[in-house]
N, C-alpha and C positions, 0 to 999 in steps of 0.2 A: 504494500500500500504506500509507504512510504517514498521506491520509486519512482509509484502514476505520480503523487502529489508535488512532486517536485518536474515531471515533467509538466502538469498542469502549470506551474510557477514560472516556468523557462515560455512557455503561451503569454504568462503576461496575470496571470491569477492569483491570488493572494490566498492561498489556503492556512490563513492561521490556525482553525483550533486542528485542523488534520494532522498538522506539524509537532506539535506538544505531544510528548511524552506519554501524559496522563491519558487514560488510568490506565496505571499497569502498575504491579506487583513484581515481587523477586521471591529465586527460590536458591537454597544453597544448593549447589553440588560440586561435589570437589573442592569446597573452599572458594566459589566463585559466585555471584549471587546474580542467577542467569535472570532477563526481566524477562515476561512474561506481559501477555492481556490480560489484565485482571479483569472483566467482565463476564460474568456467568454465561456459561454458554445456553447454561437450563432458560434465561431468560432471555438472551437476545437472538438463539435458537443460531449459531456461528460457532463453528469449532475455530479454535487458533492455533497454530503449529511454530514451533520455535523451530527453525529452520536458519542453513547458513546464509543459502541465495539472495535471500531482501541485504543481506549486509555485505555480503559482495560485490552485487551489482550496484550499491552505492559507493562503494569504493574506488570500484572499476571505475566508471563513469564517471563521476562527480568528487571523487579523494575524499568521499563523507561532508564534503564542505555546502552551504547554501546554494541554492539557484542566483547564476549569473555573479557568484564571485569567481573570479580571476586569479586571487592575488594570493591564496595560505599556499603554504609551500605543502610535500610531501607529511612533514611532521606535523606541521600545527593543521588543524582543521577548523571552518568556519561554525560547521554543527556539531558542535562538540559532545551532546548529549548523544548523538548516534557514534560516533567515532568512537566515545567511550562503550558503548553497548555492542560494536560488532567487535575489541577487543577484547569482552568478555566472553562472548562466542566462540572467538579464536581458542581463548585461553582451556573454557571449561572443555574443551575437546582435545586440547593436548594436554593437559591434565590424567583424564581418563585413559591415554597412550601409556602414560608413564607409570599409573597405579594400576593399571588393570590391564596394559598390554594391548588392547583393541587399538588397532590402527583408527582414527576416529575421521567420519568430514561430513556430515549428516545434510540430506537434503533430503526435498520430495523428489522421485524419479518412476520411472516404468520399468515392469516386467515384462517379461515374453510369456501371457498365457494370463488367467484370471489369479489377483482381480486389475491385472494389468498399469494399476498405475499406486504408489505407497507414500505415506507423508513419513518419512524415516525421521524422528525429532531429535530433537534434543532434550527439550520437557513437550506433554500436551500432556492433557485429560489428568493433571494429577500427578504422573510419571515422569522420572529422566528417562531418556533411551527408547522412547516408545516408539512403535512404527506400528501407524496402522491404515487402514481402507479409506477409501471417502467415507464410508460407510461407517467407520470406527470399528471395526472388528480388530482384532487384535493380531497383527502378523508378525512374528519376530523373523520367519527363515527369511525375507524378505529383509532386514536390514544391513546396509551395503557400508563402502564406501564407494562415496559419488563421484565419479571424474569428474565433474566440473565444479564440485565443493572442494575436492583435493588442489587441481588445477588453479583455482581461485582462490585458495588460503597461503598456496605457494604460491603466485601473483603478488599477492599485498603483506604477506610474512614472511621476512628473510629467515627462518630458523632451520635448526638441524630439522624437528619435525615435519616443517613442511617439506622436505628437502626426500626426506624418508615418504610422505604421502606421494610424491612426485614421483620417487620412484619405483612406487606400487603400482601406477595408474601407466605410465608413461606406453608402454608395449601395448597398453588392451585397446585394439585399433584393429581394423582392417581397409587393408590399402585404397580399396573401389566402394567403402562405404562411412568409415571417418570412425572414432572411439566409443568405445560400448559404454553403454551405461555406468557404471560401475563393477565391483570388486565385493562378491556377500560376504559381508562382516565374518560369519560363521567358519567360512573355507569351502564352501559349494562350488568356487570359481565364479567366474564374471557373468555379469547379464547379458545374454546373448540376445540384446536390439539395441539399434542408436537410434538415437532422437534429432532431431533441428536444434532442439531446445538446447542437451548435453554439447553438440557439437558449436553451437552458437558461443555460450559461455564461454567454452574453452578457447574458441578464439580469441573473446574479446579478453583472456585472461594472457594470454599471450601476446597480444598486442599491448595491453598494461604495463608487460613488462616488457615492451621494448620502448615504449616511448609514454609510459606515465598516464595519468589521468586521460579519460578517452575524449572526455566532450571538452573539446577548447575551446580559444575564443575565434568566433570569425576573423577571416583577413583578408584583404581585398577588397574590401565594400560590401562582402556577401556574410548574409548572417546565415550560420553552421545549420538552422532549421529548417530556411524557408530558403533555402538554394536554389530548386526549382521553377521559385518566383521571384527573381532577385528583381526584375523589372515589374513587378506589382506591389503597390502597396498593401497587403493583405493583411497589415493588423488593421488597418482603417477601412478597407472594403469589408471584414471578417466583423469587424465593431469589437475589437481585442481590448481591452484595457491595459494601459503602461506596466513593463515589466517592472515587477517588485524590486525596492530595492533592498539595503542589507538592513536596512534600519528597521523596515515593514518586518523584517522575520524576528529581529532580538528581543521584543517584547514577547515572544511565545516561547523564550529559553531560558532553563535555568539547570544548572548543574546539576548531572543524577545524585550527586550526594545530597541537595539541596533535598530533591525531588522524595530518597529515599526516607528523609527524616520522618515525614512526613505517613509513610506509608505504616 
């Protein structure tokens, strides 16, 4: 969610309360106090999956910083509350490598065969480590590691473990259809289908690390979105309102330690 709402921003939209934190909760594991949705699912009838993907693909793209900042280098980030929260992700999963030995990179991904698609977590429904159905059913042979979570922690984490998750993944490919799924957790071997989705990521995690943050700034006169219309004015034929600037998002941010007091 966090993603759409920041590409909804880079449009020119002001999505404050989407932005904030709130509400969410934390839960310990391994010494790392992973956040969570805290919204009951029994009420607003939504499950929520702690997942690696939302915190990669803000990494990847945007280095976790605000829409339409330029300027935080590699270290510092703009959105700090998420920056802090996808290094907890990072952490609690190389944590579990080192106490309990499972190679760890948790995503949602697909199977070959029913019920063909699993939310591999990290917390949902109550549990660390769960992985289950759309359906919520409970699937554990189904829990991997994910090429494009491994691919992607090794992108934005220089550490021995990602180094080691890299080169788990690294050979599970085929030459005329691109890297399989992942690696089951268990030792089943790998999941024998590729997706757009896996193979997508894993590019743009490779591209990360060749040249840094993926969405830059326009150059040339052409802005990075609306390239195809560079000779249209389309925020004013579209009726767009003014891109946000950084000031419009600081008032919706406050340090998760602030946040956690709280909780």
């Amino acid at each position: 969610m966090w993603k759409r709402l920041k590409g909804f921003a880079l449009w020119g939209f002001k999505p404050y309360f989407a932005h904030r934190a709130e509400p969410y909760l934390t839960t310990n594991i391994f010494g790392v106090r992973v956040p969570y949705d805290g919204r009951d699912p029994r009420v607003f009838h939504s499950q929520n999956y702690v997942v690696t993907e939302s915190y990669l693909l803000d990494g990847l793209e945007l280095n976790w910083d605000l829409p339409h900042d330029d300027s935080s280098s590699d270290r510092v980030h703009s959105d700090g509350w998420r920056a802090e929260f996808a290094d907890r992700i990072y952490q609690v999963q190389h944590n579990r490598f080192e106490r309990q030995g499972f190679m760890t990179a948790r995503s949602e991904h697909n199977v070959k065969g029913p019920p063909y698609f699993t939310y591999d977590t990290i917390f949902s429904d109550g549990y660390p480590w769960n992985t289950v159905t759309p359906r919520g059913d409970y699937s554990p042979d189904h829990a991997a590691v994910a090429t494009k979570a491994a691919f992607g922690l090794w992108a934005l984490w220089d550490t021995y473990y990602t180094d080691i998750l890299y080169d788990a993944v690294i050979e599970l490919f085929n030459p005329d259809r691109g890297f399989y799924e992942g690696l089951y957790e268990t030792g089943g071997g790998h999941i024998e289908i590729q997706t757009a989705n896996n193979n997508g990521i894993l590019l743009a995690s490779l591209l990360h690390k060749v040249q840094g943050r993926i969405l830059t700034p326009g150059r040339g006169g052409s802005e990075v979105w609306y390239t195809s219309f560079r000779d249209r004015d389309i925020r004013i034929v579209r009726k767009l309102p003014d891109p946000p600037q950084k000031a419009d998002w600081l008032p919706a941010y406050r340090h998760p330690a602030q946040l956690e007091e709280t909780q």
